[in-house]
N, C-alpha and C positions, 0 to 999 in steps of 0.2 A: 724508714726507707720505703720510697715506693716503687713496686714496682710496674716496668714499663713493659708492655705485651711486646710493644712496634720498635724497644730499643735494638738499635745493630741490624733492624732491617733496612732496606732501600726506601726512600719515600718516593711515593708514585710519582712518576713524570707527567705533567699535563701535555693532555691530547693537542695535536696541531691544528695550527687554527686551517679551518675549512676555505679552499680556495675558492672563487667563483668557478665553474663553467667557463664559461667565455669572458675572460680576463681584457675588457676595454677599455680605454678613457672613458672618461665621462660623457667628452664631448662627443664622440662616436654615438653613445648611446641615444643623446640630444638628438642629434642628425636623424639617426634612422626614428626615432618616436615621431619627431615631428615629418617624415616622409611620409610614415604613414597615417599619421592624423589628418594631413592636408588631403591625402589619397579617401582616406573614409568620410569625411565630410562631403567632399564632391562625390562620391558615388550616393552619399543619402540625398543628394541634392538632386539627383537623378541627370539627366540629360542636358535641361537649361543650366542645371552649374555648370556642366562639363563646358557645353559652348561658353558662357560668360569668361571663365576662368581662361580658357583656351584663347578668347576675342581679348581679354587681358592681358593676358602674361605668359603665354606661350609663344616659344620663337618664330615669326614668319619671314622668310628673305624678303615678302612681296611688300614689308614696312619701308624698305632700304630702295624701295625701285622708283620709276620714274615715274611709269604709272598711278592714278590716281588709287588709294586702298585707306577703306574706311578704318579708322583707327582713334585710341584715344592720344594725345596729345602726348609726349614722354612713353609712350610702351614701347617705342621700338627700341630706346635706352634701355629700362628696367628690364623688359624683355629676356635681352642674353643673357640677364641672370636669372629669374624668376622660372625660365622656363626649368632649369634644372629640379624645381622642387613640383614637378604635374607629374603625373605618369600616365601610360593608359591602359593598364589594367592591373588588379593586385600580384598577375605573376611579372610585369614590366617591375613594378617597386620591388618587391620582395627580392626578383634577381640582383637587381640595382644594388640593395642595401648587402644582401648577401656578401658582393665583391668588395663592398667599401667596410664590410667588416673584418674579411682575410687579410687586407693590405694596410686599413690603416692605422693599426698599432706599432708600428716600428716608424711612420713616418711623423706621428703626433709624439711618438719617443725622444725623436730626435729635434723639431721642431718647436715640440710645445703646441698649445693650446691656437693662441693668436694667427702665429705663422701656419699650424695647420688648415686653418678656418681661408685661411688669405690665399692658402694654393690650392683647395679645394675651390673658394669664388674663381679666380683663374685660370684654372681648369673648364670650369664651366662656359666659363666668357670665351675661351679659346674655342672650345669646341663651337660657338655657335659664328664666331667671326669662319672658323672653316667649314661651316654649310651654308653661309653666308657667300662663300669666295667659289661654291659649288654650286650652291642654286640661287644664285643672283637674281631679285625680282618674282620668282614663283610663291605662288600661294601654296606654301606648303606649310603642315603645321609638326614643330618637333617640341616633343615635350619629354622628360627622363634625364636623369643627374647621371647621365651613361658617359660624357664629357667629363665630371669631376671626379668621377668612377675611375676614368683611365688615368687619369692625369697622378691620380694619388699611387696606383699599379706602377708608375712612371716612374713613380719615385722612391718607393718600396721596392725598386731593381739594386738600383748601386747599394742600399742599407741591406738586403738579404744577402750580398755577394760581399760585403766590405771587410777590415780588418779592425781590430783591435787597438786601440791608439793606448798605450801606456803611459805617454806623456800627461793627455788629460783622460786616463782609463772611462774613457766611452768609445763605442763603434765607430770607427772610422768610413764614411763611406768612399765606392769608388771611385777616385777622381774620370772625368769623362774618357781621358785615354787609355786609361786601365778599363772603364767600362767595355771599351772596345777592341780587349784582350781578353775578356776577363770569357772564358768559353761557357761557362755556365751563363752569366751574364747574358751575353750576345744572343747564346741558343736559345734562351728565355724570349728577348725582346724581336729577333728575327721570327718566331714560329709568333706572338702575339700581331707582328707588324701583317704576317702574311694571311694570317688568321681574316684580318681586319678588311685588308684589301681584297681578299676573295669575295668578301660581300659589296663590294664599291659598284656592282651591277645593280643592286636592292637599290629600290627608293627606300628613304627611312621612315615617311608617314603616309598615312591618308592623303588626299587632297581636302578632306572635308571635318570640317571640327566637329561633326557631329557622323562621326564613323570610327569607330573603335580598333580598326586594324590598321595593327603595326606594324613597321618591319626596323632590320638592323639601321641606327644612325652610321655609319661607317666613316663619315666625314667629323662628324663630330666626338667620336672616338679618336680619331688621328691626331686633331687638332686636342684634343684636352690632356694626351698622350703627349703632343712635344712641348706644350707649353710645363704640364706640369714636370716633364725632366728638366727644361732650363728654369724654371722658377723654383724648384726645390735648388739646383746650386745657387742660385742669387739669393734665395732664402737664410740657405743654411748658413752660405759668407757672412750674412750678419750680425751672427750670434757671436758673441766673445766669451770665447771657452778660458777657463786659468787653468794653467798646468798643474797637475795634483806632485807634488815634491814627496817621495820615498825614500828611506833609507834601504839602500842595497848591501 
């Protein structure tokens, strides 16, 4: 007979697994590395990057105008999206990525991958059509993903305030009229909306692509704010959820 030191006692429970830190999608983490890798390259690039990139793919109204403005062929298209990935300075990115870190894990939750990536572009595009519809024809130059910043904040309102669906046990978010009941909700988006508009004094850039002071976009926050709350519901309709069946 042998005997056993460890018989009748407990056997150790294995330790739990180690969470991350900052618990994100993937694709989250993709966005901001590559924010700031496009940001580090153009600063080693010194000043001529900054203009090139800026004469390339940074948003200017004055692409859109009557007047004559030298330009490459297709950037005032590519443009209203491209400009979302410039910044002008590492604390412009840094803040940028910061917000699109707090907000967009409940909306990539819901979403998914694809559809996050798609209201994130929209957001951006939105924002630059409304400092487009603000400063029509000026040579001004906006560069910062501060438009797909809001737009995703937009949409991460009705999902922080939503309910519980037991039918298909995922988060329910808040349909738009309940948005506008919902007192957390509202006081949320009313102090954000006011927030925003206090700054609609501020120009949002330079005049010059080769001058490094920035100020608040204010228009292109607003604009990538309403697109992304109505394209997160056009989003979300198109997902087909199946109802999870329990026994009660």
């Amino acid at each position: 007979m042998v005997n056993n030191p460890d018989f009748g006692q407990e056997s150790p429970q294995p330790a739990p697994a180690r969470q991350p830190i900052v618990n994100l999608p993937p694709v989250v983490w993709v966005v901001v590395a590559l924010l700031f890798a496009i940001h580090a390259l153009i600063s080693i690039g010194g000043e001529p990057w900054r203009a090139w990139t800026n004469y390339l793919f940074a948003f200017i109204p004055a692409r859109f105008g009557t007047a004559a403005f030298a330009q490459v062929p297709g950037s005032a298209v590519w443009s209203m999206l491209t400009y979302g990935f410039l910044h002008g300075s590492w604390a412009h990115v840094s803040l940028n990525c910061l917000w699109l870190v707090v907000f967009s894990k409940p909306v990539e939750a819901r979403l998914g991958t694809p559809r996050y990536l798609i209201l994130l572009a929209l957001s951006i595009i939105g924002g630059a059509l409304a400092s487009l519809i603000v400063h029509w024809g000026e040579v001004l130059i906006m560069v910062g993903i501060s438009g797909g910043v809001s737009g995703i904040l937009a949409a991460a309102i009705p999902l922080m305030n939503g309910r519980y669906d037991e039918l298909h046990d995922t988060l329910r978010p808040l349909r738009p009229a309940e948005l506008l009941r919902n007192p957390r909700a509202l006081t949320f988006t009313l102090m954000w909306l006011g927030l925003t508009l206090a700054t609609a004094s501020s120009q949002y850039l330079s005049t010059s692509a080769f001058d490094n002071q920035t100020q608040v976009a204010w228009d292109a926050h607003l604009g990538g704010f309403v697109v992304g709350l109505i394209g997160f519901y056009i989003l979300d309709a198109t997902i087909r959820r199946k109802p999870v069946h329990t026994l009660h």
